[in-house]
C-alpha positions in Angstrom: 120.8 40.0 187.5 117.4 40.9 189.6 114.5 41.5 188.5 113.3 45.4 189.0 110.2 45.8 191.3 108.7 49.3 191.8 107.0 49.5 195.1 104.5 52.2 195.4 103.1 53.2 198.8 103.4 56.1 200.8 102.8 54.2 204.3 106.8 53.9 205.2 106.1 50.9 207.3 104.6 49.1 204.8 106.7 50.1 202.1 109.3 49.0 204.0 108.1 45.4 204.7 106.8 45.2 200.9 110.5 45.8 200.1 112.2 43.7 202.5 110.0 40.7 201.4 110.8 41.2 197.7 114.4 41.6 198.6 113.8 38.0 200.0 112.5 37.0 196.8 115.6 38.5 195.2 114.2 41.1 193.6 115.8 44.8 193.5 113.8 47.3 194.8 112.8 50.8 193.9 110.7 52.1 196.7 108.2 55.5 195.4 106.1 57.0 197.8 103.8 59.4 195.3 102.0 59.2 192.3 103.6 61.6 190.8 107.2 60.5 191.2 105.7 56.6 190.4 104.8 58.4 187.0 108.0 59.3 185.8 110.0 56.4 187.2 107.4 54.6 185.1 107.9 56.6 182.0 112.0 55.9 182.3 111.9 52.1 183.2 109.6 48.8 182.9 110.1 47.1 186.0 109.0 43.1 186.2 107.0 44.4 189.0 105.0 47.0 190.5 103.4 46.5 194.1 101.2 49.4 193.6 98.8 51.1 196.5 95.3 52.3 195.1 95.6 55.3 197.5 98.8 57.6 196.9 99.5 61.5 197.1 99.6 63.2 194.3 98.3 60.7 191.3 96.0 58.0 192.7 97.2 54.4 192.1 94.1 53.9 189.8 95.1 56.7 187.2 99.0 54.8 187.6 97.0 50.9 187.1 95.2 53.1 184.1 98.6 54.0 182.8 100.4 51.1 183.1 97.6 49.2 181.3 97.8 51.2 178.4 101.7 51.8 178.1 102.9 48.8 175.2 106.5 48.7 177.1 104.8 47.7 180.6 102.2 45.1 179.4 104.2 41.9 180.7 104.7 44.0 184.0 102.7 42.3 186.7 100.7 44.6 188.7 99.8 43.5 192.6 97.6 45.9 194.1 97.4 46.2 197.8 94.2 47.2 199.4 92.3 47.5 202.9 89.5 48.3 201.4 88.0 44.6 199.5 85.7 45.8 197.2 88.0 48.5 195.5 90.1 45.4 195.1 86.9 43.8 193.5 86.7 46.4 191.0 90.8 45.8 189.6 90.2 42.0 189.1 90.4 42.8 185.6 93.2 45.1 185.5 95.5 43.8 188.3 97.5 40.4 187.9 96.9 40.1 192.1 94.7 41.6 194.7 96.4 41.6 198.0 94.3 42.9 201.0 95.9 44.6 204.0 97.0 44.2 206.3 99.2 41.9 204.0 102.1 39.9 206.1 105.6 39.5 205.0 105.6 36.0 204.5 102.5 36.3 202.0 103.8 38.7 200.4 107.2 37.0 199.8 105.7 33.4 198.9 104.1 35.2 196.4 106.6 37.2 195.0 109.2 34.0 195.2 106.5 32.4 193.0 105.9 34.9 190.7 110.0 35.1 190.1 110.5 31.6 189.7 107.1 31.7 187.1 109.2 34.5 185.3 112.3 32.2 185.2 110.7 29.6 183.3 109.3 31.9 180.5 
């Protein structure tokens, strides 16, 4: 069975290539395009996973990275935040497991996700 990554980003291109390279790294994939929405689906599930943009309609990804830090169910969820702004990235160090800054390519994206499922694999 796959592990569950939550991608949260309201850009559909992006969302789309964040998906397709987790998809390569056999990961199934829950694509959320609001805070809002990301919220609830949040509150129902603990992914392995969330690829989580800072800036998102409705409920900023902050307030979600906020959440998700303080939820006990999510705290072996790994957060990647993605970024095109480098010093908001800065400032999740702390918070996020990864800091990715766009414009991110597919193939960085999924050599990371391919090692961050094989790292889950082992534990």
């Amino acid at each position: 069975m796959s592990d569950l990554a939550y991608v949260i980003e309201d850009d559909e291109d992006l969302s789309m290539i964040f998906s397709e390279a987790l998809l390569a790294a056999n990961y199934e994939v829950e694509t959320i395009v609001n805070g809002l929405t990301a919220r609830q689906r949040l509150q129902e599930g603990a992914p392995h996973l969330v690829l989580l943009d800072l800036h998102l309609p409705g409920l900023s990804g902050e307030e979600l990275l906020t959440q998700i830090r303080a939820d006990k169910r999510l705290e072996k969820t790994i957060v990647v935040i993605a970024t095109a702004d480098a010093r908001l990235g800065d400032a999740y160090r702390d918070s996020a497991d990864y800091i990715l800054i766009k414009p991110i390519s597919f193939t960085q994206l999924r050599d990371l996700t391919l090692r961050m499922h094989s790292r889950n694999e082992k534990d």
